[in-house]
Structures are given as structure tokens and as C-alpha cells.
LOROFI-791462 format. One record per residue (C-alpha): residue number from 0; x, y, z; residue in one letter. Coordinates in nm, 2 decimals, decimal comma, padded with zeros to 4 digits. Layout:
// residues N
{NUM {X Y Z} A}
...
// end
This chain:
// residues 130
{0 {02,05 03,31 -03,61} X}
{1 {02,05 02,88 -03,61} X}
{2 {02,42 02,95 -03,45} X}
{3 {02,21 03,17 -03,14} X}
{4 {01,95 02,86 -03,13} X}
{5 {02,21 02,62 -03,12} X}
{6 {02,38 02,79 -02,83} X}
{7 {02,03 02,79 -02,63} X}
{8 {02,01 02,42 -02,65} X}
{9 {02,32 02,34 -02,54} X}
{10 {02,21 02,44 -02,18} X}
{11 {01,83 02,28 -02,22} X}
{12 {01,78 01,94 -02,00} X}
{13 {01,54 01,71 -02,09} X}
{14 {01,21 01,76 -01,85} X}
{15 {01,15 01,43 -01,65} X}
{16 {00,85 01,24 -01,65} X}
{17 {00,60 01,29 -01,35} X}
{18 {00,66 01,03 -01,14} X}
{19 {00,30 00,84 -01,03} X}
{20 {00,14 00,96 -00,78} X}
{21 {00,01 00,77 -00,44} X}
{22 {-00,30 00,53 -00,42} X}
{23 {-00,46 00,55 -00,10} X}
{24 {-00,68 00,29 -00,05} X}
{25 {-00,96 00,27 00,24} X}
{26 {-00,96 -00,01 00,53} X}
{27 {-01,26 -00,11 00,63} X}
{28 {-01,34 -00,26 00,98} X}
{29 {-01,43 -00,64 00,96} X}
{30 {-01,53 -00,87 01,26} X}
{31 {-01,62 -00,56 01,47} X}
{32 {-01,33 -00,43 01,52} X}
{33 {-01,42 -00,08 01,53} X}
{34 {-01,05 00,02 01,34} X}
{35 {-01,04 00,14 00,99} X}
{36 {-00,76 00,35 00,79} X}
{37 {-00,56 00,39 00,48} X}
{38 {-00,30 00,24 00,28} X}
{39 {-00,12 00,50 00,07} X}
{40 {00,11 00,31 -00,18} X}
{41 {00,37 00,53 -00,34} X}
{42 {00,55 00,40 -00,65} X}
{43 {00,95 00,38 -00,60} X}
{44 {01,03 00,23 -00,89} X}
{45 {01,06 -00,12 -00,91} X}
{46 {00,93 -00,08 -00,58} X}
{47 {00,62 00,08 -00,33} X}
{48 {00,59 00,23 -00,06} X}
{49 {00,29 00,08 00,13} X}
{50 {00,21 00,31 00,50} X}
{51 {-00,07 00,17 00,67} X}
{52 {-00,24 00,43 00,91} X}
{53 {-00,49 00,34 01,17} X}
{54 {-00,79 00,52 01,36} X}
{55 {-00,97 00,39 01,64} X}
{56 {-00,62 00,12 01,75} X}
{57 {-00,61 00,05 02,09} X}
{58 {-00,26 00,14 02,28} X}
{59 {-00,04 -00,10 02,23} X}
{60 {-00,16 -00,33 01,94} X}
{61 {00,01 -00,52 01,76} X}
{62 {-00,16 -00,64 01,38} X}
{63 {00,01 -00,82 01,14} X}
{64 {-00,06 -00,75 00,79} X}
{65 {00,00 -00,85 00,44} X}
{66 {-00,12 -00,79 00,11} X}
{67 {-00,33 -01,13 00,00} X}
{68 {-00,46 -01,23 -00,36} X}
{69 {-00,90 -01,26 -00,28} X}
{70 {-01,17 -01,03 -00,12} X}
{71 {-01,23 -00,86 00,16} X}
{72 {-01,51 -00,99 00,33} X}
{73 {-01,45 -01,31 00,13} X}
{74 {-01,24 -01,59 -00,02} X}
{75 {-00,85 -01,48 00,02} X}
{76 {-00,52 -01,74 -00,04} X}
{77 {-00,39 -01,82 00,30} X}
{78 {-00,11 -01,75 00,20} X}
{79 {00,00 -01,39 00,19} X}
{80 {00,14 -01,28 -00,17} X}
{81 {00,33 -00,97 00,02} X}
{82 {00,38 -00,95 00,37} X}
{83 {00,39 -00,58 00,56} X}
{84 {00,55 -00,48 00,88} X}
{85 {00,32 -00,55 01,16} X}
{86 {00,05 -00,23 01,26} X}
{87 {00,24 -00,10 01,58} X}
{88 {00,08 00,23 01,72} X}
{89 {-00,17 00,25 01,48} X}
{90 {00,13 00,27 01,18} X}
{91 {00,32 00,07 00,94} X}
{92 {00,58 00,09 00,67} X}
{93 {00,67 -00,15 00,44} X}
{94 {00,91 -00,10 00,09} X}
{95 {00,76 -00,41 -00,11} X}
{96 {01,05 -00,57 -00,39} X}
{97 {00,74 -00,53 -00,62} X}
{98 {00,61 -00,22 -00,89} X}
{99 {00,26 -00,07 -00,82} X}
{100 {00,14 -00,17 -01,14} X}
{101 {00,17 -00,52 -01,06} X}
{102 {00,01 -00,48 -00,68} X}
{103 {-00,30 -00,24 -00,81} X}
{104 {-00,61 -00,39 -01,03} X}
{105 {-00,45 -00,78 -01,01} X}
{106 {-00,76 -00,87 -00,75} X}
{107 {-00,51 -00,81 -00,41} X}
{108 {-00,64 -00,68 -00,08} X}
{109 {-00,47 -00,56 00,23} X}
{110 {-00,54 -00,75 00,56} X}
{111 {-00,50 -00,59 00,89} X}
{112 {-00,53 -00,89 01,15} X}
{113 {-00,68 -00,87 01,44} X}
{114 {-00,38 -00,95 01,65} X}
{115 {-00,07 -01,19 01,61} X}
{116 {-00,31 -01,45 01,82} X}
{117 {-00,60 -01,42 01,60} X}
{118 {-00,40 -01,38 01,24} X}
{119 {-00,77 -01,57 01,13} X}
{120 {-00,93 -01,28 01,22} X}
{121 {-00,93 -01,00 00,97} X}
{122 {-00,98 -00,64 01,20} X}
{123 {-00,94 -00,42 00,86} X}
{124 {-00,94 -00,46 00,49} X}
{125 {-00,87 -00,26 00,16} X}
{126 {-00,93 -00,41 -00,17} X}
{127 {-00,63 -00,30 -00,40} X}
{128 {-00,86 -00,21 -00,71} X}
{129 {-00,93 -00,47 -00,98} X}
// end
């Protein structure tokens, strides 16, 4: 009988680990705006996914946006920790050279500005948890 076990093991693969699921975080409108959305960040690795989605975007903006260390509604670093592709059509996707684990929880927010004009304006934000 351990020879018929044996035999059956031969052909077994290991089971993978789940891989993470996506965070969606919410954007809020700021400076009355009126747009809000979702960033869904999907772990690929030693990478993410980030897909910014829209509601309420005018035809034909155009909103640059990054990921920034601070608050939304608050204090932020000028300087952005992780840039995105701009918000064209109400979309965006970005692949960021970083893991999830270090984007989520380490006080980031995603900024949607209000246009490339008016980058000091912040049109929508999403606080990245922590």
C-alpha cells in the first residue's frame, strides 16, 4: 500500500498561495469640484496596479495625479512620493516599481489635481489607509 501512496504523490503540485486581493480606496471631491472615484490597487508583485476611475469628469480633462506622503484635506510633501498617469477621460493606469505593502497604512494619499494649470488644487483625494 506506501508503494500506491507514493505513486499518488508523484502527480500532486503544490497549491499556490492566494495572491492579495485589490484595495479600492474612495476619492473624495475637494475644492468643489464635484468629481469623486476609486483607486483600486492590485498587488503584482514587487509591484501595483493603481486604476484611478472618475465620476462626474468633465469631457476632456486632463488631472494629474500622484500618490503623496500627508492628508487629504491637509498637510501633504510637495513632492510626490509616486507619480500616476494623468486622469484622461475620467481613467488612469499606472504600474508603480513599488509592493502594496509598502504604499498601504504608511500615511500616503492619492491626489487627483484639478487640472495640469492648477496642480495646487486638489479636485479628489483618497487616503491610502494608515
Amino acid at each position: 500500500m506506501p508503494a500506491i501512496a507514493a505513486l499518488a504523490l508523484v502527480g500532486a503540485k503544490p497549491s499556490s498561495a492566494p495572491s492579495p486581493s485589490p484595495i479600492v480606496i474612495t476619492l473624495v471631491s475637494e475644492s468643489n469640484a464635484r468629481i469623486h472615484g476609486t483607486a483600486t490597487l492590485t498587488p503584482m508583485g514587487e509591484k501595483t496596479k493603481v486604476v484611478v476611475a472618475l465620476v462626474n469628469d468633465p469631457a476632456g480633462a486632463f488631472h494629474p495625479a500622484h500618490i503623496h506622503q500627508g492628508e487629504c484635506g491637509g498637510e501633504f510633501d510637495v513632492l510626490p512620493r509616486y507619480p500616476l498617469n494623468p486622469v484622461v477621460g475620467g481613467r488612469s493606469v499606472t504600474t508603480v516599481a513599488a509592493p502594496i505593502h509598502d504604499i498601504i497604512g504608511h500615511g500616503f494619499v492619492i491626489e487627483v489635481h484639478a487640472s495640469k494649470y492648477h496642480v495646487d488644487v486638489i479636485a479628489a483625494c483618497g487616503t491610502l489607509g494608515g
